[in-house]
N, C-alpha and C positions, 0 to 999 in steps of 0.2 A: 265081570258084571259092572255094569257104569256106576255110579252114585244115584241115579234117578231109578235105576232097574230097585237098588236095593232098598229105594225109599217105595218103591210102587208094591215090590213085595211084602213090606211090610204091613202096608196098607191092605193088601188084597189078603192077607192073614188076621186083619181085624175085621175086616168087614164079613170073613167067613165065620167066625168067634161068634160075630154078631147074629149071622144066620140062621147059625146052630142053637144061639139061646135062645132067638124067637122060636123058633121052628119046636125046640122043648119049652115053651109058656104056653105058646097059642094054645093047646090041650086043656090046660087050667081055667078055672073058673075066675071070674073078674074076682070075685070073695076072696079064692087064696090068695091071689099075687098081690093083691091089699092088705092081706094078714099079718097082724103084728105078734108075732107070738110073747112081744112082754114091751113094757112100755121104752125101754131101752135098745131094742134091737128094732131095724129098719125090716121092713114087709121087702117082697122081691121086688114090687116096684118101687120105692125108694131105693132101694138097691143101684137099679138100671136108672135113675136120678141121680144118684152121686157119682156113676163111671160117667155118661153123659158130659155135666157139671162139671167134674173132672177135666175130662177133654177138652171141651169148651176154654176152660181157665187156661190150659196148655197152648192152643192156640193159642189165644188173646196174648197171651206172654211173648211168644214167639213175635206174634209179628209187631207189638209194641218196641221189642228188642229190636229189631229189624228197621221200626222205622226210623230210628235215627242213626244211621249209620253207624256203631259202633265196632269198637277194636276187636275184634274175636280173636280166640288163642285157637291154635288148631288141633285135632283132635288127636291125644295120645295115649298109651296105656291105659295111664290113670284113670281118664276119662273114660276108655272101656270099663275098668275096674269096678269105676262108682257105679255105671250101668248095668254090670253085673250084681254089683250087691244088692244095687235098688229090685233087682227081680228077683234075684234068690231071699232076700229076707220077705218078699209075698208067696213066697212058697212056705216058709214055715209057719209053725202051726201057733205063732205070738200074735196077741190084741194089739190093733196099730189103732191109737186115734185121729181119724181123719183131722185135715186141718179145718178149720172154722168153717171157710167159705163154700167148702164141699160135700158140708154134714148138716148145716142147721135149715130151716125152712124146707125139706123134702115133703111133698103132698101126704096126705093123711091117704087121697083117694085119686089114683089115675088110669088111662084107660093103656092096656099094653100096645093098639096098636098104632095110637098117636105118638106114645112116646118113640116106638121104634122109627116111625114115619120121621119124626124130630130129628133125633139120633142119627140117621142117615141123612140127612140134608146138613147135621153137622162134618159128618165122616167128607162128606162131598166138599165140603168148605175147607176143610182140611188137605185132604189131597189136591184138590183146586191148587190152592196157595202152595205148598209144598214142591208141586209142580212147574210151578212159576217161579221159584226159585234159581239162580244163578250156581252151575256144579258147584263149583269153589263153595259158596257158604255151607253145603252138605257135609264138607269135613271138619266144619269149627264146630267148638263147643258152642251151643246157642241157649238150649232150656237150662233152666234153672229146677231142680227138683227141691221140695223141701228140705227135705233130708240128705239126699244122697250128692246134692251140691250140681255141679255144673256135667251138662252131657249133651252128647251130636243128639243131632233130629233122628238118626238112629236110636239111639238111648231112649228119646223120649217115647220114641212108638214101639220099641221092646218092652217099654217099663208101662205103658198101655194094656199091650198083650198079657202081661202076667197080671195086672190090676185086674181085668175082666177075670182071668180066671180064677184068682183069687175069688171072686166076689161070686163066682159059680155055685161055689161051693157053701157059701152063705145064702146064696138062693134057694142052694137044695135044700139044710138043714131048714129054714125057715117055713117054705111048705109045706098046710098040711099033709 
């Protein structure tokens, strides 16, 4: 499979993610997916605001890095390694706090099917660029993760996919 197949798979694995959780909101009433159930936890749509946001920031990153030519290391163990831990510690069942830029300011009050409309004109933005891409850059370390340090554009849309599901699950618990 080329480097472009396994970045298009990737992608067509989020944007089914995405499918799937609209597909289970649209049911809900605009009231629940608003719903705060304490002044500390985020409603479903905030929720779907911070993966968003999230994404968003990833890109920006990316292609900021990108614009100036920079030395890239290419991609090794390690760098799978960190990719893997970054998904499996969203798997377990620990309190992570979001960084700054990706938690504070979410809507008190938004409408589910603007935000998805949003959402996928980012996903498209994404792939867009990603697609434009040169193979060779596919195998260097590129994103930068907070935590989990340096990882392929692989890494960073693996660590995508688990981030949604992660927050699936905080969707549920949170409506009524």
């Amino acid at each position: 499979m080329t480097s472009k197949a396994k970045i298009n798979q990737r992608l067509d694995q989020l944007n089914q993610q995405l499918e799937s959780l609209h597909q289970r909101l649209r049911s809900r009433s605009h009231e629940h997916l608003n719903y705060k159930p304490s002044p500390e936890r985020w409603s479903a749509m905030q929720n779907l605001h911070h993966l968003m946001r999230a994404e968003g920031f990833a890109l920006q990153y990316v292609k900021k890095k990108l614009s100036f030519v920079p030395q890239l290391s290419p991609i090794t163990w390690k760098t799978r390694w960190r990719g893997w831990m970054a998904c499996t510690y969203l798997s377990l069942p620990i309190k992570v706090k979001a960084p700054k830029a990706v938690r504070e300011e979410l809507p008190e009050d938004s409408q589910l099917e603007a935000v998805v409309v949003e959402w996928k004109a980012k996903r498209l933005e994404l792939a867009t660029y990603l697609n434009g891409l040169p193979e060779e850059i596919l195998n260097k370390e590129i994103y930068k993760h907070p935590v989990a340090g340096r990882l392929s554009l692989y890494g960073m849309l693996d660590f995508m996919k688990a981030h949604v599901k992660r927050h699936q699950g905080q969707i549920d618990r949170t409506l009524p």
